[in-house]
Phi, psi and omega in degrees: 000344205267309162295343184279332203291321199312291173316313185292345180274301156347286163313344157260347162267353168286324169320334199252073210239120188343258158337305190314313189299322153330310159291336161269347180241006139235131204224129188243138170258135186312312189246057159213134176251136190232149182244114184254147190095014183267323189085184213255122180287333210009159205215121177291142172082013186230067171317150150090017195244004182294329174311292186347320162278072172295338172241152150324153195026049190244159141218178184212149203243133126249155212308312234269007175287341191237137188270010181162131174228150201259157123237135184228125176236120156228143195143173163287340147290334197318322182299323175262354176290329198256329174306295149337268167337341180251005125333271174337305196267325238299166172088278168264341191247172136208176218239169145247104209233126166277132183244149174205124185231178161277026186176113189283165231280158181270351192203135157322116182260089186316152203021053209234110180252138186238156190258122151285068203271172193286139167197151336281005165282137163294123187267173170319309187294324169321266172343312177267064148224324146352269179286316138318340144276314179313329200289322154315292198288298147008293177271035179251158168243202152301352198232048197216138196248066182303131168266126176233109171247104203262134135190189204308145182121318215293315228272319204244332180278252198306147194173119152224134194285116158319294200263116143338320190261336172288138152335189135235352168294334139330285145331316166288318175296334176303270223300350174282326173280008141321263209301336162238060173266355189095321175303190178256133151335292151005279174343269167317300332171319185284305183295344191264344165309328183295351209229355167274140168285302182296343180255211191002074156115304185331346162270332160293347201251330186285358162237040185330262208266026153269177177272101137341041339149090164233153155222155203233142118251109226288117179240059156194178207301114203308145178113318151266072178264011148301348179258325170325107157079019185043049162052037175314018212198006187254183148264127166309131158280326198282160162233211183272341181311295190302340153294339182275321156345299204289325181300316198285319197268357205219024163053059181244355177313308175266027134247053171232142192309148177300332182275045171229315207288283175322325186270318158311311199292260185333340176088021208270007196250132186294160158308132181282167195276169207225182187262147176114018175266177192300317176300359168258318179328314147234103192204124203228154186220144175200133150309114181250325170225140178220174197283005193255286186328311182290300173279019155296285168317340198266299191313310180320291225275287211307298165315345176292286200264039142114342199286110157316065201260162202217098214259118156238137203249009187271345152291346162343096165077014173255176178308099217326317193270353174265005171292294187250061127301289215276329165249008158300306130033248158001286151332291188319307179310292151322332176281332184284313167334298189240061172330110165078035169222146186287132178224195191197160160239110170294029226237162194263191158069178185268131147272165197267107162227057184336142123339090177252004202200163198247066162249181178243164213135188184184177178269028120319295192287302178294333155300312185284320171312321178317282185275032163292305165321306210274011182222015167313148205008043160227146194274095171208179184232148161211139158238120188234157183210190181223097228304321179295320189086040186212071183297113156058241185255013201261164167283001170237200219240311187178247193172139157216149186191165228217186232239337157259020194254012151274322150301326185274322210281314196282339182298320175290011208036024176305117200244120159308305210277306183293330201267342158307284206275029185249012212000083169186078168269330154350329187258336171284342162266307187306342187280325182281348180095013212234354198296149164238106164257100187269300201142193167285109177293359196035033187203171195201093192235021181095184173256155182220138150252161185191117198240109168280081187277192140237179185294158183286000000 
C-alpha cells in the first residue's frame, strides 16, 4: 500500500497541471485576449465595449490599446506560470516580465528578468526582487496592461520594508518567528502585510491606473485568497487590530525584531488598503488551481485502483496529533460503511506542527510520524506531502509508512516519540527508507494526504 499510496500522489501532481490551467483560462485571438471567468470588466468613458463578454463569464481585451505589458511571477510556480504566459502572447506580443522563484529557473525566459528569493525567511535577493518590482509598477500608466502570476511561496520571495530602516536581518527574524509559531498561514500573513510595501494590496496600489490581470494558484484556505503570496493585488480583509491580536495569541512579542516591535508600539505603520480604493478599480483576480483541483484529482486515482474514498477538508490548521486522530478516525469508519472493500481518505489544508526542536522535518513529516504508532499492525497506509515537493527545512515532500513501520523503526532502534520532540522526523524516515523526495515540483496546491486501509 505504501507504494500504491505513492503512486496516487504522482499522478495527481501530473494532474494538477500548470500551464494547462492557464490556457483555460486565458486565451489570445490574435491581437484580443479573452479571460474567462472574469465576466465583463468594464472601462467607464469607453461606449460600444459592453458586447465583449460574447461567452458566458468571459471579457476580452485588446492587446494593441496597450503600449506595454508588464508581467510579474512570484512563487513556487512562477517559472511555469511565465512560461505559459509567454506562450500565450508568443509570436506577436512580448512581456516585460519580472520573475521570483525559490531556486533560480533551469531556462532563460526572453524578457524575463528572474530573482532567486529566500523562502521561507526572505534573503538579499528577496529584497532586490522587491525593489525591482515596484520600482516596474511605478512606471505603468493607463495604458500598461499587467499580469500579476501569484502562487504559494510568495509572502518570503518578495520583500521591501514599509519603514526604510528596517533591515533585512530584521526581516528574517520576523519571518522566522513567524513560520514557527505554529499559526495558519492566513495568520503569519497578516503580520507580514503590515510591515510591507509589497503585500496586503500594495502592488495594485503601486499601479493605480493600470489594467491588472492576476491569476492565482492557491496554497491557502478556499475563501481567503487574501492571504496567497500575502494579497499583493486583493484588499487587505485584515487590520492592525488583528495584528496585534495574532501577535498577543501566539507570544510573538519578544520575538519580533525591536524596530518591527517599536514600529507597532508607536503606531508608525499605515493601515493596508481595504476594498473600494482606486487602486482595485481595475484590477481582476481569478483562481486557475485550488485545493478542489488538488483532492479531486487525488479521489480519480485512488478511486481508479478499487478504494471506496472520501475527501475531508476538515483537519485545515488542526494539530498534528488530533489531524491525525480524527482522520484515522475517519478510515475506520469507512471500513465499517463499506465492509470487505478497500477504502481511502482523501483530505487537503495544512496541519498545526510548532517548531520544538533543532531537527529537520516539517508537517508532513511530523504527520505521518504521529500515526506510525496509532497504525501499528494494521493495514493501512498514510501519506502526506507537500504538493510544491519542499516539506518544512527538510529536502523532502513529505514521508509514508504502513502497519509495519513501528516495527522496522524499533529494529533499527529508532524511538518515534524522540524523533518527534526533536522535530526531525525527516531523519527518522530517510533511516526507514520512507522520506519521499521529488525536488521543487513547480507547483503549490496546499498539502495533500492520503490514507489507505485494505479489508481486515
Amino acid at each position: 500500500m505504501k507504494t500504491t499510496a505513492q503512486q496516487i500522489f504522482r499522478e495527481t501532481l501530473a494532474a494538477i497541471d500548470v500551464r494547462g490551467a492557464l490556457n483555460r483560462h486565458l486565451v489570445r485571438d490574435g491581437n484580443n485576449i479573452y479571460v474567462n471567468r472574469f465576466g465583463y470588466l468594464g472601462h467607464p468613458g469607453r461606449p460600444g465595449r459592453a458586447d465583449w463578454a460574447e461567452e458566458p463569464g468571459a471579457s476580452r481585451e485588446d492587446l494593441r490599446e496597450y503600449r506595454e505589458i508588464v508581467a510579474i511571477a512570484m512563487g513556487k510556480a512562477s517559472l511555469s506560470m511565465a512560461e505559459a504566459l509567454s506562450e500565450i502572447l508568443a509570436q506577436k506580443y512580448s512581456v516585460d516580465g519580472i520573475l521570483v522563484a525559490p531556486v533560480a529557473p533551469s531556462r532563460t525566459l526572453s524578457g524575463w528578468k528572474a530573482f532567486a528569493g529566500g523562502h521561507p525567511v526572505p534573503d538579499a535577493q528577496s529584497f532586490a526582487a522587491g525593489r525591482a518590482i515596484l520600482e516596474r509598477l511605478a512606471a505603468c500608466d493607463e495604458r500598461s496592461l499587467i499580469f500579476f502570476l501569484l502562487s504559494g511561496g510568495g509572502s518570503s520571495l518578495v520583500e521591501s520594508p514599509l519603514d526604510p530602516a528596517a533591515t533585512l536581518a530584521d526581516f528574517q527574524q520576523l519571518n522566522a518567528a513567524l513560520v514557527q509559531c505554529g499559526a495558519p498561514i492566513e495568520e503569519i500573513n497578516i503580520v507580514r502585510k503590515h510591515v510591507s510595501a509589497a503585500k496586503g494590496g500594495r502592488m495594485a496600489a503601486a499601479a493605480p491606473r493600470s489594467l491588472k490581470l492576476t491569476f492565482a494558484i492557491s496554497d491557502v484556505p478556499v475563501g481567503r485568497e487574501a492571504a496567497l503570496a500575502s494579497g499583493p493585488t486583493l484588499p487587505d480583509p485584515s487590520t492592525l487590530a488583528d495584528v496585534e491580536r495574532v501577535i498577543r495569541e501566539n507570544s510573538l512579542r519578544e520575538k519580533l525584531p525591536r524596530s518591527i516591535r517599536e514600529g507597532f508600539e508607536r503606531g508608525s505603520f499605515p493601515e493596508t488598503p481595504k476594498g473600494g480604493d482606486p487602486a482595485f478599480a481595475r484590477s481582476h483576480f481569478s483562481l486557475i488551481l485550488g485545493s478542489h483541483d488538488l483532492t479531486h484529482s487525488a479521489h480519480h486515482a485512488c478511486e481508479a485502483r478499487g478504494y471506496s474514498c472520501v475527501c475531508d477538508t476538515q483537519t485545515d490548521n488542526q494539530a498534528v496529533a488530533s489531524a491525525a486522530d480524527y482522520l484515522l478516525g475517519l478510515l475506520e469508519q469507512q471500513k465499517s460503511v463499506c465492509g470487505g472493500k478497500r477504502v481511502a481518505v482523501i483530505a487537503g489544508g495544512e496541519v498545526s506542527s510548532p517548531v520544538t526542536g533543532d531537527g529537520v522535518g516539517g508537517r508532513n513529516l511530523a504527520f505521518v510520524l504521529a500515526c506510525v504508532p496509532k497504525i501499528a499492525g494494521k493495514r493501512i497506509s498514510v501519506l502526506s506531502v507537500g504538493t510544491d515537493g519542499i516539506d518544512g527545512n527538510s529536502p523532502a515532500a513529505g514521508a509514508v509508512a504502513d502497519g509495519e513501520s513501528l516495527a522496522r523503526a524499533r529494529a533499527a532502534g529508532l524511538d518515534p516519540a524522540d524523533f518527534a520532540r526533536r522535530s526531525d522526523a525527516y531523519h527518522f524516515f530517510a533511516r526507514l527508507g520512507d522520506a519521499i523526495v521529488t525536488g521543487p515540483t513547480g507547483n503549490n496546491l496546499r498539502d495533500l494526504r492520503i490514507l489507505l486501509a485494505e479489508p481486515d
